[in-house]
mmCIF file as Biopython writes it, N, C-alpha, C and O atoms, coordinates in Angstrom:
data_model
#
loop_
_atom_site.group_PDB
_atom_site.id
_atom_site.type_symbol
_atom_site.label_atom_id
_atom_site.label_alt_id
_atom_site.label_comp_id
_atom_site.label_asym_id
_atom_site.label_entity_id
_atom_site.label_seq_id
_atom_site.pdbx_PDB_ins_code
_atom_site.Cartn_x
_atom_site.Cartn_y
_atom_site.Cartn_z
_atom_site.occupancy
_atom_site.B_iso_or_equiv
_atom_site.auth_seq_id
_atom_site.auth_asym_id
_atom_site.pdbx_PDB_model_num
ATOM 1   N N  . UNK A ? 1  ? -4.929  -5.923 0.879   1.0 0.0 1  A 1 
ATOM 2   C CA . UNK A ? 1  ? -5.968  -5.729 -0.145  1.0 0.0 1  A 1 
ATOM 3   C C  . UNK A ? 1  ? -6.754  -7.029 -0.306  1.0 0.0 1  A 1 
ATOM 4   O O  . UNK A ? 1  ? -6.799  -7.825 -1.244  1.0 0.0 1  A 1 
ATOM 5   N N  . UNK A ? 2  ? -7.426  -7.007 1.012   1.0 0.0 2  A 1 
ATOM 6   C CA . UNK A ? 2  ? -8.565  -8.475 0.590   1.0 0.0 2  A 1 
ATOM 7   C C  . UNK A ? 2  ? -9.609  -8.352 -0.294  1.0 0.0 2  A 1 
ATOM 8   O O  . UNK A ? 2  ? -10.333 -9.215 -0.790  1.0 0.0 2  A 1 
ATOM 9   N N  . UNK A ? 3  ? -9.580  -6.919 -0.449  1.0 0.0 3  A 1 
ATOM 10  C CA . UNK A ? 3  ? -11.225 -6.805 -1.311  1.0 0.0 3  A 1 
ATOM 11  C C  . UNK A ? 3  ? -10.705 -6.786 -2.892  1.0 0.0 3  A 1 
ATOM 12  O O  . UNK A ? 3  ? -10.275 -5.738 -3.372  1.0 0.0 3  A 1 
ATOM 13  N N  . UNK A ? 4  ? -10.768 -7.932 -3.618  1.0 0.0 4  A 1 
ATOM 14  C CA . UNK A ? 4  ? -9.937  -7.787 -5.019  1.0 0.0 4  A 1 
ATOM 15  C C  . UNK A ? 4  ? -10.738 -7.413 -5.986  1.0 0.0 4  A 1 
ATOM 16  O O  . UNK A ? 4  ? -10.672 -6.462 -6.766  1.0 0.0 4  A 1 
ATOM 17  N N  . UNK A ? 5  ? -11.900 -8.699 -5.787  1.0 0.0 5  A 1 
ATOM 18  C CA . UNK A ? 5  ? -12.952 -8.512 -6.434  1.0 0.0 5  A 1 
ATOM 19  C C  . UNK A ? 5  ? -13.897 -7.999 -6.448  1.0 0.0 5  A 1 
ATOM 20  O O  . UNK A ? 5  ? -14.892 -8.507 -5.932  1.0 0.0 5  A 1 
ATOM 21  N N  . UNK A ? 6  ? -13.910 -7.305 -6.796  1.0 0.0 6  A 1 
ATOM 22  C CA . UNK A ? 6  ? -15.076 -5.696 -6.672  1.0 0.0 6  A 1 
ATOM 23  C C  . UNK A ? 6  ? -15.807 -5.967 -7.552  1.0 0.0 6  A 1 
ATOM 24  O O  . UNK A ? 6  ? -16.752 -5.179 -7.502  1.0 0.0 6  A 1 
ATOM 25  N N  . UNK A ? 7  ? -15.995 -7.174 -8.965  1.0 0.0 7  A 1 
ATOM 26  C CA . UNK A ? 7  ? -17.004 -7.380 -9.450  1.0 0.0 7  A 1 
ATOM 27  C C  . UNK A ? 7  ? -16.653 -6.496 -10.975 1.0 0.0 7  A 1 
ATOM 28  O O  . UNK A ? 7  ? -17.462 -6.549 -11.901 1.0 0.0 7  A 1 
ATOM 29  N N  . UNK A ? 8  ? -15.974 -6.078 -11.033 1.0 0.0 8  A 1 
ATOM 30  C CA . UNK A ? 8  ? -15.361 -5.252 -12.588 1.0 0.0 8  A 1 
ATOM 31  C C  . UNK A ? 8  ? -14.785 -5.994 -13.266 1.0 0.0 8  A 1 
ATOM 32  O O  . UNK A ? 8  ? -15.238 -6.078 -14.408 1.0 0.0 8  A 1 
ATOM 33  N N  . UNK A ? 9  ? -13.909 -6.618 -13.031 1.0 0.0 9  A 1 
ATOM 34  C CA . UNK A ? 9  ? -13.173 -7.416 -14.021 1.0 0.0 9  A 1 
ATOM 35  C C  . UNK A ? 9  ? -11.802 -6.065 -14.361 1.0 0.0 9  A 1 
ATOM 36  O O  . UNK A ? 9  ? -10.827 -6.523 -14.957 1.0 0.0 9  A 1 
ATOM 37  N N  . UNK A ? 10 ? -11.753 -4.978 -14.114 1.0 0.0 10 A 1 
ATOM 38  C CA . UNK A ? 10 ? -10.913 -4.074 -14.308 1.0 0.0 10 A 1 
ATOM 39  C C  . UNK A ? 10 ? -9.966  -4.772 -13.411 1.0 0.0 10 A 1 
ATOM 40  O O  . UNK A ? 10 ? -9.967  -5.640 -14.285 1.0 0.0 10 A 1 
ATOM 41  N N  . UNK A ? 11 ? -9.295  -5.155 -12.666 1.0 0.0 11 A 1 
ATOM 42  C CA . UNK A ? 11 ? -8.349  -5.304 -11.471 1.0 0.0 11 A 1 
ATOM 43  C C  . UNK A ? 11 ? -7.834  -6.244 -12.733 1.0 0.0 11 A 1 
ATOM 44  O O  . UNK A ? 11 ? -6.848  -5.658 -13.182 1.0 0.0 11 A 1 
ATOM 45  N N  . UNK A ? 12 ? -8.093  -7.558 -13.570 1.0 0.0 12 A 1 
ATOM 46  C CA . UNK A ? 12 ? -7.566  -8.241 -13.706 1.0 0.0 12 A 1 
ATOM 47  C C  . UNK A ? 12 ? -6.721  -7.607 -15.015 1.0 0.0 12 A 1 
ATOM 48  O O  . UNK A ? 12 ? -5.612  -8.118 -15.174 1.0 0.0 12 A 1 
ATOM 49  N N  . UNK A ? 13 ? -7.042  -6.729 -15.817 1.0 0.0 13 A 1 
ATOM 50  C CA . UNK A ? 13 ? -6.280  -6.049 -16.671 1.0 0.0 13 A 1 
ATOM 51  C C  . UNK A ? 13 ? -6.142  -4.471 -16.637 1.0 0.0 13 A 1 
ATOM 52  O O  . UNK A ? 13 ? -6.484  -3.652 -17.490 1.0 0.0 13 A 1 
ATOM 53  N N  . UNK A ? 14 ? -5.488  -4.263 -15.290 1.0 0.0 14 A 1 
ATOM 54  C CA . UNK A ? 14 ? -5.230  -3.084 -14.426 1.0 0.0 14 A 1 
ATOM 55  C C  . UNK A ? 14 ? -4.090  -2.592 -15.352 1.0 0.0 14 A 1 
ATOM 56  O O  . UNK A ? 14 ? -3.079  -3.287 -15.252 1.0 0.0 14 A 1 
ATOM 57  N N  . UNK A ? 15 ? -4.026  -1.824 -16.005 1.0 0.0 15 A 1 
ATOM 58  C CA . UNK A ? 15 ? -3.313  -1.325 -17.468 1.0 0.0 15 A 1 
ATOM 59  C C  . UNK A ? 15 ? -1.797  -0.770 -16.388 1.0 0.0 15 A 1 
ATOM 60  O O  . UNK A ? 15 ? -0.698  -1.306 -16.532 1.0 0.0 15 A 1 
ATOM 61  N N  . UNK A ? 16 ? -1.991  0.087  -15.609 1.0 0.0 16 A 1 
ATOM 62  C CA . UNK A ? 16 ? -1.253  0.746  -14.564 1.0 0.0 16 A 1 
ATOM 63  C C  . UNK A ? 16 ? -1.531  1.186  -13.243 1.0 0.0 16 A 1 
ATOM 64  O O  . UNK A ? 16 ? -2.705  1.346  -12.912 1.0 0.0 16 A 1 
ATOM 65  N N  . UNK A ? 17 ? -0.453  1.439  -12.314 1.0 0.0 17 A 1 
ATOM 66  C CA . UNK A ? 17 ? -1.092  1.358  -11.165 1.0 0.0 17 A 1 
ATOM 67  C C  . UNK A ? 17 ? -1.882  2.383  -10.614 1.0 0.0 17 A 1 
ATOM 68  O O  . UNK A ? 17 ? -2.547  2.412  -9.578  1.0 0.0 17 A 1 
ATOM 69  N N  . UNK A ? 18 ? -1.622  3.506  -11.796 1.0 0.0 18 A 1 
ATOM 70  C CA . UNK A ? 18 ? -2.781  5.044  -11.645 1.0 0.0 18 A 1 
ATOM 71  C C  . UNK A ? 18 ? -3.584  5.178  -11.891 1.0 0.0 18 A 1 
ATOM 72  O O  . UNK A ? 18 ? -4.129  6.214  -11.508 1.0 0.0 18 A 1 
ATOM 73  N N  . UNK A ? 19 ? -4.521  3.972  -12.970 1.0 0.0 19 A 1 
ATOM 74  C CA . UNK A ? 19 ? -5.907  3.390  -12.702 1.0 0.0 19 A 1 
ATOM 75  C C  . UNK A ? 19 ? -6.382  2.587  -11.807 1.0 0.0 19 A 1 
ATOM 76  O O  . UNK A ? 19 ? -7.575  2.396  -11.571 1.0 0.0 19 A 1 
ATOM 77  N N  . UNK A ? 20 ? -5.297  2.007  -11.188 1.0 0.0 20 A 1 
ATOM 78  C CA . UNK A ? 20 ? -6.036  1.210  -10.039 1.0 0.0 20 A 1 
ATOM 79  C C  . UNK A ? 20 ? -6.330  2.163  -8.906  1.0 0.0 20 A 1 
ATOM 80  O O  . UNK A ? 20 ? -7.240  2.204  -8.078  1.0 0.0 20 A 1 
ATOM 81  N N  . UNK A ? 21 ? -5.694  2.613  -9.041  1.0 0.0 21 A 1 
ATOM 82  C CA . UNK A ? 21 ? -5.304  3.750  -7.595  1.0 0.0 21 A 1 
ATOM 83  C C  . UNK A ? 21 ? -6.651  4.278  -7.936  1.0 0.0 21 A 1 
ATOM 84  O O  . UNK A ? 21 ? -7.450  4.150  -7.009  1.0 0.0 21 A 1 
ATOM 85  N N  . UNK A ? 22 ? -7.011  4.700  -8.750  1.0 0.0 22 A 1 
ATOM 86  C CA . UNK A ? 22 ? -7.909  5.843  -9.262  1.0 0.0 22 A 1 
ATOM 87  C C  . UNK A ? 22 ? -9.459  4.770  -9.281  1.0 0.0 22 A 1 
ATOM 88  O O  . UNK A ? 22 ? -10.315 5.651  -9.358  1.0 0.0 22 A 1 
ATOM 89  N N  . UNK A ? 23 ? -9.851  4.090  -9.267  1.0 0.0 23 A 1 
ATOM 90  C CA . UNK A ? 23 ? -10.730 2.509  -9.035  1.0 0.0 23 A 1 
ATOM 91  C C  . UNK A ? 23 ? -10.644 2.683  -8.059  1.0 0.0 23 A 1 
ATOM 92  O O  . UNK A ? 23 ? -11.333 3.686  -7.876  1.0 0.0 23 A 1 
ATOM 93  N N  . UNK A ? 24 ? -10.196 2.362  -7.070  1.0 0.0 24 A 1 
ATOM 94  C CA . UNK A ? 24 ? -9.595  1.686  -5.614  1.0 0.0 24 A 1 
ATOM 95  C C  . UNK A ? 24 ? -10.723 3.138  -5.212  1.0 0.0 24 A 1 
ATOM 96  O O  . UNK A ? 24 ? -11.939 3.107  -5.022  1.0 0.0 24 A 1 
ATOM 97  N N  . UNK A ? 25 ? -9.950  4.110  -5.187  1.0 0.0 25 A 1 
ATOM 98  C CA . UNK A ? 25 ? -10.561 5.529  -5.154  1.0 0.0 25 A 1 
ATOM 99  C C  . UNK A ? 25 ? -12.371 5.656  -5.469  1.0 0.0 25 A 1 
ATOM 100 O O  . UNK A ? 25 ? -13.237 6.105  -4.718  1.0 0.0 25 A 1 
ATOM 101 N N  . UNK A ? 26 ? -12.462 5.266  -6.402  1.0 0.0 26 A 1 
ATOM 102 C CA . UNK A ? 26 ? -14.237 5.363  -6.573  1.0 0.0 26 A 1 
ATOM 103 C C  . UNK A ? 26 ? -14.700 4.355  -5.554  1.0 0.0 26 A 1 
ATOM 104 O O  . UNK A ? 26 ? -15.711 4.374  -4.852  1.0 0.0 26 A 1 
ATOM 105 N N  . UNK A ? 27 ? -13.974 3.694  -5.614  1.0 0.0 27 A 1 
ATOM 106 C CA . UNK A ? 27 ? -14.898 2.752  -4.869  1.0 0.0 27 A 1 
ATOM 107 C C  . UNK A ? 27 ? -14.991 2.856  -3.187  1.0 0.0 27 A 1 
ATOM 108 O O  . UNK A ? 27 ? -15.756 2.333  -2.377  1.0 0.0 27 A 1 
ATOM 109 N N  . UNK A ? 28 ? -14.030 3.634  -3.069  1.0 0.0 28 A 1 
ATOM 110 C CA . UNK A ? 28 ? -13.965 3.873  -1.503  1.0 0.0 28 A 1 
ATOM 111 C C  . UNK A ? 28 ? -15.059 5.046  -1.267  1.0 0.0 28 A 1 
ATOM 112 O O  . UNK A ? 28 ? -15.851 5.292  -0.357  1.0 0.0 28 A 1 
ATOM 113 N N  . UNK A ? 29 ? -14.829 5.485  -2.154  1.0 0.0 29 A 1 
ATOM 114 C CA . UNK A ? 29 ? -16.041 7.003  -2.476  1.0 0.0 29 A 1 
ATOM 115 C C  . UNK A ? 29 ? -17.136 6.164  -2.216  1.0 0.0 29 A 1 
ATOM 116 O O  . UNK A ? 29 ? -17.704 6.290  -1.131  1.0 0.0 29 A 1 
ATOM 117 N N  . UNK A ? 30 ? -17.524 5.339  -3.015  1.0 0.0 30 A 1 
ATOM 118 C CA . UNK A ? 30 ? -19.080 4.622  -2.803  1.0 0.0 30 A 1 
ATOM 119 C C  . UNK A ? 30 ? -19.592 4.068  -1.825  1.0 0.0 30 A 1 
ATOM 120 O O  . UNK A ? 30 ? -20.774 3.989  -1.488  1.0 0.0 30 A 1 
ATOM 121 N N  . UNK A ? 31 ? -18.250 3.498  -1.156  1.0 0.0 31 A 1 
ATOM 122 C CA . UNK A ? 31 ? -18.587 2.539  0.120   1.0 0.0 31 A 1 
ATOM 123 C C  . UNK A ? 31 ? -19.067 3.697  1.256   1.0 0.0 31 A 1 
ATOM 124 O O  . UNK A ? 31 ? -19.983 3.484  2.051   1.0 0.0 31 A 1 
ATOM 125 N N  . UNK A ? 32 ? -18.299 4.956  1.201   1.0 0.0 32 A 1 
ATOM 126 C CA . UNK A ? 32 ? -18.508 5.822  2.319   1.0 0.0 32 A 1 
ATOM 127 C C  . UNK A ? 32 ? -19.376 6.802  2.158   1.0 0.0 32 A 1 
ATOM 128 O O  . UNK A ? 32 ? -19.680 7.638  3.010   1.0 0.0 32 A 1 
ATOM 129 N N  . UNK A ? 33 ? -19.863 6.697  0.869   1.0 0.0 33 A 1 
ATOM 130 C CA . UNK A ? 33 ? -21.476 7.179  0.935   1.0 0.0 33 A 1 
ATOM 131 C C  . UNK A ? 33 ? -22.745 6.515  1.177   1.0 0.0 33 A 1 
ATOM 132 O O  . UNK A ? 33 ? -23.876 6.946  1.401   1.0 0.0 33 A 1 
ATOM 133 N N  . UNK A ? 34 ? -22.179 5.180  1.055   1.0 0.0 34 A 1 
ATOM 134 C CA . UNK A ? 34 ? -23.325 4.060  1.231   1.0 0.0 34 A 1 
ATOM 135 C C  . UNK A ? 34 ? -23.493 4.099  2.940   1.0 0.0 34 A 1 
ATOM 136 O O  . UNK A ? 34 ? -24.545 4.036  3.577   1.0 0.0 34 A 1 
ATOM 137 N N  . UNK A ? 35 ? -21.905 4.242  3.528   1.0 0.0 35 A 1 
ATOM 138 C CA . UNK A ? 35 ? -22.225 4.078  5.002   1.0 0.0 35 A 1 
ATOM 139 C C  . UNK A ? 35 ? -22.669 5.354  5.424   1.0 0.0 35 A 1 
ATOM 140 O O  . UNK A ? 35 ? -22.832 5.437  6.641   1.0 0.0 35 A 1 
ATOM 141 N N  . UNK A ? 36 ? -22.926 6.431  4.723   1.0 0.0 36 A 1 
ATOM 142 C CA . UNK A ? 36 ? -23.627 7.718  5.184   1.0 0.0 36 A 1 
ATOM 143 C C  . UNK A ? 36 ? -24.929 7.399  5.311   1.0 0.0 36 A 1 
ATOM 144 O O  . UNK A ? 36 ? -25.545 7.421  6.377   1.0 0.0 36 A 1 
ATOM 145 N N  . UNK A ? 37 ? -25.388 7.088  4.210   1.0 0.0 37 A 1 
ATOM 146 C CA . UNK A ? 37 ? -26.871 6.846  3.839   1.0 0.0 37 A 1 
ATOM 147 C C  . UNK A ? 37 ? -27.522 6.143  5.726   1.0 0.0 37 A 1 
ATOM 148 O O  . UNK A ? 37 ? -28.698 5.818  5.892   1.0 0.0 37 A 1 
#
């Protein structure tokens, strides 16, 4: 997990690991619509 900082500030008070998971998740969503585009 090199990519930590995604720029949220959420990672650093990641409440549990089923919001991160669930983060981690949007953001992979975004990246692989961006590489659609």
């Amino acid at each position: 997990m090199a990519k930590r900082s995604t720029g949220v500030g959420n990672n650093k008070t990641s409440r549990s690991d089923k919001t991160k998971k669930r983060i981690e998740a949007k953001y992979k969503m975004l990246d692989a619509r961006k590489k659609k585009k």
